[in-house]
N, C-alpha and C positions, 0 to 999 in steps of 0.2 A: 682686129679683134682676136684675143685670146680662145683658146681651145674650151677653158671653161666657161667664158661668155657665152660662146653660141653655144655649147651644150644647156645652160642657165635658159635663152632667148626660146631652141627648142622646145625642152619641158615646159615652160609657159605657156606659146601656144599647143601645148600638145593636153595638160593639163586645161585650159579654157576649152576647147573640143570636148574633151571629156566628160569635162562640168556641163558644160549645153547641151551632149546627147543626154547625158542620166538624167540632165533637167527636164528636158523633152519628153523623154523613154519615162517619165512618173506625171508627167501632164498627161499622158495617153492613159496610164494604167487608174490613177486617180483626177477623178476631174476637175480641176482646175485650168486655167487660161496660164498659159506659159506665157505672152508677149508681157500680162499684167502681174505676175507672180517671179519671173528671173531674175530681176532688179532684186526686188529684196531677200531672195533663196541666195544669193548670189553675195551679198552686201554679209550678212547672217554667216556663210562660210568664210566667208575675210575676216569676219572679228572673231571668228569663234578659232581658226587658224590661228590666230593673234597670239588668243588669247593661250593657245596651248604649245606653242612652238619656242614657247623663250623661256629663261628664267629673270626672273624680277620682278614679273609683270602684277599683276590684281591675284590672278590665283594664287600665283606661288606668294605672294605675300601672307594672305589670308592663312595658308597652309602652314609658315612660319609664324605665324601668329598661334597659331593655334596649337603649334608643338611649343614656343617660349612660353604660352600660357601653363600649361602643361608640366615646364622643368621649372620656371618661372625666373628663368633669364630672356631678356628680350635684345634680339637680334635685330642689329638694321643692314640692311640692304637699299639703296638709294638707287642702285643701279636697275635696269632693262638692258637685259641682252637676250635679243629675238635673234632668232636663225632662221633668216628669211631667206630665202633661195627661190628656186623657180614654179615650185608649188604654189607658194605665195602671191608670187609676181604673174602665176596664173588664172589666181582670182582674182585676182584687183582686174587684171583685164579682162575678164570675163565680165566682171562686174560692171565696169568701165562700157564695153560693146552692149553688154545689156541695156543701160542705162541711157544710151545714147537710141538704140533702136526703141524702146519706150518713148521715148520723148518724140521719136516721128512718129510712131502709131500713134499718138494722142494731140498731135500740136501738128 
């Protein structure tokens, strides 16, 4: 493995810890059930990450949309290119561990 995979592997889980304490650490301060509310707080920061870490995607579309409405040339973009790194890849797994320990507390 490369220098920056494990640095990538790292920030992942170090990034998923992170998200569980602060998930935890606002289930104590507001009340809510953390084992039945991390799955989707969790699910909510992956798309919302998604959704703001690339160009191409639904926003940045809408925002091009709204500037060619505007000069009233209209601009295509076909592509997504997300920058997805270990931030990322530590909510999906966050999301992932959550999702999994939900399904034993419930089944």
């Amino acid at each position: 493995m490369g220098v920056n995979m494990k640095k990538s592997i790292a920030l992942s889980v170090i990034t998923a810890a992170v998200v569980g304490l602060l998930i935890w650490a606002a289930s104590t301060l507001v009340p809510f059930s953390y084992g039945e509310w991390s799955f989707f707080i969790g699910l909510g920061l992956t798309v919302l990450f998604f959704f703001f870490s690339g160009s191409g995607g639904f926003l940045s579309k809408m925002a091009t949309f709204q500037a060619s409405a505007t000069v009233g040339k209209v601009q295509e973009d076909n592509e997504h290119n997300a920058y997805l790194g270990g931030i990322f890849y530590g909510l999906v797994l966050y999301t992932f561990v959550s999702l999994i320990v939900m399904l034993i507390i419930y089944f």
